[in-house]
C-alpha positions as CSV (number, residue, x, y, z in Angstrom):
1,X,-104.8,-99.6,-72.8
2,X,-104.5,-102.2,-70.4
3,X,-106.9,-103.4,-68.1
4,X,-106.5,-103.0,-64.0
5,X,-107.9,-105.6,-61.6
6,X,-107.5,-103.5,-58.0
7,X,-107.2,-105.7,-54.8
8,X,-108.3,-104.0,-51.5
9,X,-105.3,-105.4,-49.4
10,X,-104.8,-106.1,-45.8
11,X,-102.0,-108.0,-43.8
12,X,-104.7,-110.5,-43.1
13,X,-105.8,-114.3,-44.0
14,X,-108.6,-112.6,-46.2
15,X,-105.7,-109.8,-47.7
16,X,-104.3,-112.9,-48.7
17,X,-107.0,-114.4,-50.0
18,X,-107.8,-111.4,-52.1
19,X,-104.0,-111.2,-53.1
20,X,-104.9,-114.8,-54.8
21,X,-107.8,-114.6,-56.3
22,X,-106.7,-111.5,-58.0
23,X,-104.3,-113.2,-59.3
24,X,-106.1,-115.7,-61.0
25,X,-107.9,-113.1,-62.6
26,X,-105.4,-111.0,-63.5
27,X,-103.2,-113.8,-64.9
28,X,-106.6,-115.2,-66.9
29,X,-107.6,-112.0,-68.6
30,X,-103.6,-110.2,-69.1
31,X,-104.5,-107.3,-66.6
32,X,-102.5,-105.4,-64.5
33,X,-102.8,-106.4,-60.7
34,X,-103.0,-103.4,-58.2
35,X,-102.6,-103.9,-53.8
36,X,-104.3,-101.0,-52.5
37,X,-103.9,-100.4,-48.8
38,X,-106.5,-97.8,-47.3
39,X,-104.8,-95.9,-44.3
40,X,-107.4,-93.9,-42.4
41,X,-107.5,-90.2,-43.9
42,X,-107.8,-86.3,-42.3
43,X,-111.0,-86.8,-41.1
44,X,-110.7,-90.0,-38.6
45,X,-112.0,-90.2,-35.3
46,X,-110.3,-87.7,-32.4
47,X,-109.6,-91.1,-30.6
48,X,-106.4,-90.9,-32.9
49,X,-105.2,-87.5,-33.8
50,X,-102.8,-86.2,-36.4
51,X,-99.7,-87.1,-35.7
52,X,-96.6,-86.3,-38.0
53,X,-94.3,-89.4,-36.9
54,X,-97.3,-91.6,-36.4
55,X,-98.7,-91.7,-39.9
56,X,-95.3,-91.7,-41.3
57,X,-95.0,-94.8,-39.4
58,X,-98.4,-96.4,-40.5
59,X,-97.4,-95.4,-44.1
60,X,-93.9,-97.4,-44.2
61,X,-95.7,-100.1,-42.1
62,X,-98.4,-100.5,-45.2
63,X,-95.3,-100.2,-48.0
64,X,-93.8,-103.0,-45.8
65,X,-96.7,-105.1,-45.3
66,X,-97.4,-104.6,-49.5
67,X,-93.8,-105.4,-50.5
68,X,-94.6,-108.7,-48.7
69,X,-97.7,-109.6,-50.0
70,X,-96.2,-108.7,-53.7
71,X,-93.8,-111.8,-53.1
72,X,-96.2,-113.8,-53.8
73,X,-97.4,-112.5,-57.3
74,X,-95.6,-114.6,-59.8
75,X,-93.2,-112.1,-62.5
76,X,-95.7,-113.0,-65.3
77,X,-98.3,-111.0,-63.9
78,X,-97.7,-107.0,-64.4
79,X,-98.4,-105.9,-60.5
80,X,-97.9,-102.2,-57.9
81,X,-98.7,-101.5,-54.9
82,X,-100.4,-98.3,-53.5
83,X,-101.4,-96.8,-50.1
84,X,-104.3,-94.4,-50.2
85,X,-106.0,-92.4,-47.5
86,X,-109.7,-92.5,-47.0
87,X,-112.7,-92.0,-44.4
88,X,-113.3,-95.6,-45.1
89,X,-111.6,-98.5,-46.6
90,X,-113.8,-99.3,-49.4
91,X,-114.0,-95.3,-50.0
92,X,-110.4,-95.5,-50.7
93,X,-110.5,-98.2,-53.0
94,X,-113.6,-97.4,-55.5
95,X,-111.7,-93.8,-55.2
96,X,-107.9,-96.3,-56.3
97,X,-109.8,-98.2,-58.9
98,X,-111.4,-94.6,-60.3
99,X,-107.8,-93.1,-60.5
100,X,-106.5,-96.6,-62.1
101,X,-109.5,-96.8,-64.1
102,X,-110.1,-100.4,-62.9
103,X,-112.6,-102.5,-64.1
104,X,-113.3,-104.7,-61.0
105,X,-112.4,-104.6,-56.9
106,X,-111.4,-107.9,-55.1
107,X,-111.7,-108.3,-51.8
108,X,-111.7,-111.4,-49.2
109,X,-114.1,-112.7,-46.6
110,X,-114.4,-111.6,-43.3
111,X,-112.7,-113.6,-40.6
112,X,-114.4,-116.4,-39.1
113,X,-116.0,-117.9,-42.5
114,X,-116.0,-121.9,-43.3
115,X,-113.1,-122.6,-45.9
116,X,-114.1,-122.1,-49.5
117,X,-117.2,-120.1,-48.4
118,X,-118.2,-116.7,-48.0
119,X,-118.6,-114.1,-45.1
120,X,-119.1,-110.4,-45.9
121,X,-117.2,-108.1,-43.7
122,X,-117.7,-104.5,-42.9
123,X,-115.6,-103.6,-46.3
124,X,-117.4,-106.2,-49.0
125,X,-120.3,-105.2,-47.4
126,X,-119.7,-101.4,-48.0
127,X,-118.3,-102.0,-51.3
128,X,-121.1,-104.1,-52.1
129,X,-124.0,-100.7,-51.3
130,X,-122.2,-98.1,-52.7
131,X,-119.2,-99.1,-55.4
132,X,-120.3,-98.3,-58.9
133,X,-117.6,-100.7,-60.1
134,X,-117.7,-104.5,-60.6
135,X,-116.7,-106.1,-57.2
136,X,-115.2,-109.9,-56.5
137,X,-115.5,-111.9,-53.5
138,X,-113.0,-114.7,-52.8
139,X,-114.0,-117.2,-50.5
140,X,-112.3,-118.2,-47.1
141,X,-109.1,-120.1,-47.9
142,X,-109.2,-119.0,-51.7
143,X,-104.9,-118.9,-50.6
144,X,-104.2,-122.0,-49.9
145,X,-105.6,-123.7,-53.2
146,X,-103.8,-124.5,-56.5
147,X,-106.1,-123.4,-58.5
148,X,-105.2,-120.8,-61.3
149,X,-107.3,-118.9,-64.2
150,X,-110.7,-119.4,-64.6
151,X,-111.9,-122.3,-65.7
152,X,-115.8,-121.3,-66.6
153,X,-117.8,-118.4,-66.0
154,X,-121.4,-119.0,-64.5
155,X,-124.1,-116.2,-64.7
156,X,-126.9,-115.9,-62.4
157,X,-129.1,-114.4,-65.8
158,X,-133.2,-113.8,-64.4
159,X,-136.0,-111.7,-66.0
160,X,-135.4,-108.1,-63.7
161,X,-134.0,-105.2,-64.6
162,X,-130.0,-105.0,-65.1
163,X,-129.8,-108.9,-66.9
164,X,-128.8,-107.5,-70.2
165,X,-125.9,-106.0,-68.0
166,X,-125.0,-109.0,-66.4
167,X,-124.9,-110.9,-69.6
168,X,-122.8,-108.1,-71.2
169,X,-120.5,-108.1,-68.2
170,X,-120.4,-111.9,-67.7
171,X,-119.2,-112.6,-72.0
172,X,-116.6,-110.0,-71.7
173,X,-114.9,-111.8,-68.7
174,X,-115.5,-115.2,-70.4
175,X,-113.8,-113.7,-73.3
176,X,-110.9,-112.2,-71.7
177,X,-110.6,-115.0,-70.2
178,X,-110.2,-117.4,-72.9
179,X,-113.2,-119.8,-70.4
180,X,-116.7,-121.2,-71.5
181,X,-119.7,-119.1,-70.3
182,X,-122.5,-120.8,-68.5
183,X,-126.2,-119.1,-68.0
184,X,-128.1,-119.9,-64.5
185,X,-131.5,-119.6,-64.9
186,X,-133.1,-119.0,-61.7
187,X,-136.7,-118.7,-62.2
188,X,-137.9,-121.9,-61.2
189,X,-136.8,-120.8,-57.7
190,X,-137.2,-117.3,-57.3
191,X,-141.1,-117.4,-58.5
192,X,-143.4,-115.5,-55.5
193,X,-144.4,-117.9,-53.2
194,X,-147.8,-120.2,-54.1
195,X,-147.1,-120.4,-57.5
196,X,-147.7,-123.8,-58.8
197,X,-145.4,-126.0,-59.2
198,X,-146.4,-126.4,-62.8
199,X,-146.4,-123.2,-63.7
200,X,-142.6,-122.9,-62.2
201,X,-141.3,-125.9,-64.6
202,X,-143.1,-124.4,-67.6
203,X,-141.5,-120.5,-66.7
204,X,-137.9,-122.0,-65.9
205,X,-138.0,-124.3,-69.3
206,X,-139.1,-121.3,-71.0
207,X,-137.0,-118.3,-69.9
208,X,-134.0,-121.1,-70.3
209,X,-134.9,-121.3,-73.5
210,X,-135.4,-117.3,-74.5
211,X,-132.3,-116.4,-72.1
212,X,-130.1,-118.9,-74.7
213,X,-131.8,-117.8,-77.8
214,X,-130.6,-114.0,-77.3
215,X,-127.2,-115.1,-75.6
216,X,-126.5,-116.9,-78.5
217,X,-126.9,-113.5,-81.0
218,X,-124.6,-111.8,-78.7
219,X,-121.9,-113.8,-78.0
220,X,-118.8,-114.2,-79.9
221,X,-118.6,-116.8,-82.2
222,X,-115.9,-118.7,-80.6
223,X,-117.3,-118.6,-76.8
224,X,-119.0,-121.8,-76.2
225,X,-121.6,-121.3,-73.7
226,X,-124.6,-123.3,-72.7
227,X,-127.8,-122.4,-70.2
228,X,-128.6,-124.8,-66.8
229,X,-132.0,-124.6,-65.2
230,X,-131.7,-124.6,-61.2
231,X,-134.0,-126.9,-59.3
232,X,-134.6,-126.9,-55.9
233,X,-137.1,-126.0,-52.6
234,X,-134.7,-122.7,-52.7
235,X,-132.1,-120.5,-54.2
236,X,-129.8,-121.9,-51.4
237,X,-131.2,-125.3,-52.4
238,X,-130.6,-125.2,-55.8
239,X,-126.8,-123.6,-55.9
240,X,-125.9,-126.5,-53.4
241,X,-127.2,-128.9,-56.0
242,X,-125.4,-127.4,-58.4
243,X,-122.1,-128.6,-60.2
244,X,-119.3,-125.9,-59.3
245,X,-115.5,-126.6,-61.1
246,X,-112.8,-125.5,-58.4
247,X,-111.1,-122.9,-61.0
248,X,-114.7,-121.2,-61.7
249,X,-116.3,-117.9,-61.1
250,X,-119.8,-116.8,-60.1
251,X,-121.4,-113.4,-61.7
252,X,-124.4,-111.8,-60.7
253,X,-126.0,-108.6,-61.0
254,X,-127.1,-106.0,-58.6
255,X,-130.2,-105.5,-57.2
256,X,-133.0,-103.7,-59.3
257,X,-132.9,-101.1,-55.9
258,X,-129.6,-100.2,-56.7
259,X,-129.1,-96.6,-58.0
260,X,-127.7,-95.9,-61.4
261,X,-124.4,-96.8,-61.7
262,X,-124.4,-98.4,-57.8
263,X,-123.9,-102.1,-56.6
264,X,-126.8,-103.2,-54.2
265,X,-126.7,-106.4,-53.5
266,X,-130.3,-108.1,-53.9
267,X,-131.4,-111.3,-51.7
268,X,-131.1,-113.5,-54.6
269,X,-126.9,-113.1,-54.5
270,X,-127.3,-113.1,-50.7
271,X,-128.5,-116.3,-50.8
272,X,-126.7,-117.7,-53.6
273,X,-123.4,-116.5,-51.6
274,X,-124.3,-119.0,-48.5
275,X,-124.1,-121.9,-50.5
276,X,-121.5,-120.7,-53.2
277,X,-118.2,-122.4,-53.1
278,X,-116.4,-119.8,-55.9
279,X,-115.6,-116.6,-56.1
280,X,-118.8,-114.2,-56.9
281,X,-118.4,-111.1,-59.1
282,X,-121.5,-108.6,-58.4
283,X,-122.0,-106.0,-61.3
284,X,-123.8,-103.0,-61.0
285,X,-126.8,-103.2,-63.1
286,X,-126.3,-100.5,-65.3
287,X,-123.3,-101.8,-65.9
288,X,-123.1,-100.4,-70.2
289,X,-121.6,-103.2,-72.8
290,X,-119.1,-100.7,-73.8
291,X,-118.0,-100.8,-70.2
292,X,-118.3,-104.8,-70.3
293,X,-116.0,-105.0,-72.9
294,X,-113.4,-102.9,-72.1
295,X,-111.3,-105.9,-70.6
296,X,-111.6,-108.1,-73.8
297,X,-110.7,-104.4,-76.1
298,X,-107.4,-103.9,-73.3
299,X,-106.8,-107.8,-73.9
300,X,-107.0,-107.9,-77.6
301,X,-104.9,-104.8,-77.8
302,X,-102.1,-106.4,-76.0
303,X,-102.0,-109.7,-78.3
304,X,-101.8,-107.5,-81.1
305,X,-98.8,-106.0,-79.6
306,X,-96.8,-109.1,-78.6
């Protein structure tokens, strides 16, 4: 079965910037690349009603505006295109990546963003409360760099609920992926405030420590991986400080307020995102190993094939 990477398009700097990054990870892993274009369904606003000849116009418009963005998706890369109908434009893409039983949603940044940073729009940000499958970011101008696959995975690993999700999540992507996996501890700055400073270096050396010591009887033998300790007076503080390879990719987990099966993004990615200069993947927190792996399964099965 192969795999489905499904990129929420628009005819748009941040469509195309989506269009790129999804790419990159499609290209990385050997999955199939899906544009989805959301036209607004039955139920939109009496400001535009039904109209036959209208929405047979918006529809060729869309099949247009994806032939063009498929241009750029180089043969290599197995790729369609799809217009949906939905209430809302993320609604109609977790519904696209249900029905292509997707393992992850890209989308760009809203307009208006600092090149090679993030800006969550209205549909990231939707996607982001409600989608209960693994959604990427690309940063502002993520099209106009030369960058291709992935060339490490970083995960934001902490001590709250959903980790062991994000870890599962974050190997099989590194896997897929063929890239080294590196675990963020993030403990030494997201301790409640007063705590002393002593008692921060001693918790961030020692959940380092535990996080790599039950990373390491997970992982495959062949993924190297290794574990960084962020310092700094904040989260913000310490990603800034942090080393960041052009070709690499941020994962995080949602927020422990999420429902079951839901992304919620918690404060901790909120702030990581205004310093991060790399695409961030959010998973949901329940997100099941079985799940996780599905990509590297899809993958395998296709090597054994060729």
């Amino acid at each position: 079965m192969t795999a489905h990477v499904v990129v929420g398009y628009t005819a748009t700097d941040a469509g195309a910037d989506a269009v790129a990054l999804g790419v990159r990870l499609a290209a990385a892993t050997g999955a199939a690349l899906d544009l989805v274009l959301v036209l607004p369904g039955e139920d939109r606003s009496v400001i535009t009603p039904p109209d036959a000849s209208y929405d047979r116009y918006l529809e060729a418009q869309a099949e247009t505006w994806l032939a063009e963005a498929a241009t750029s998706i180089p043969d290599a890369v197995a790729h369609a295109s799809h217009v949906r109908f939905g209430d809302s434009f993320a609604e109609g893409l977790i519904a696209a990546a249900h029905e292509l039983e997707a393992s992850l949603i890209v989308v760009g940044a809203a307009n208006g963003g600092l090149r090679g940073r993030h800006r969550l729009g209205t549909v990231a940000t939707e996607l982001l409360h409600s989608a209960d499958v693994a959604v990427a970011l690309a940063p502002e101008g993520t099209r106009q760099t030369q960058v291709t696959g992935v060339s490490r995975v970083t995960a934001a690993i902490g001590t709250r609920p959903g980790a062991s999700a994000l870890l599962d999540a974050s190997v099989a992507i590194a896997t897929a992926a063929g890239a080294p996996l590196r675990l963020l501890s993030l403990v030494s700055v997201d301790l409640p405030v007063g705590v002393d400073t002593g008692v921060i270096r001693i918790a961030g050396a020692a959940h380092a420590d535990d996080v790599l010591g039950k990373a390491l009887d997970a992982l495959p033998a062949d993924l190297d991986a290794d574990v960084v300790v962020a310092r700094g007076d904040s989260i913000e503080d310490a990603v800034a400080h942090l080393a960041w390879e052009p070709g690499e990719l941020a994962v995080v987990g949602s927020s422990r307020l999420a429902q079951p099966r839901r992304l919620f993004l918690g404060s901790t990615a909120a702030k990581m995102l205004h310093e991060l200069p790399v695409p961030m993947v959010v998973v949901p927190r329940t997100y099941d190993k079985e799940s996780a792996r599905a990509l590297s399964r899809a993958v395998a099965e296709e090597g054994e094939r060729a």
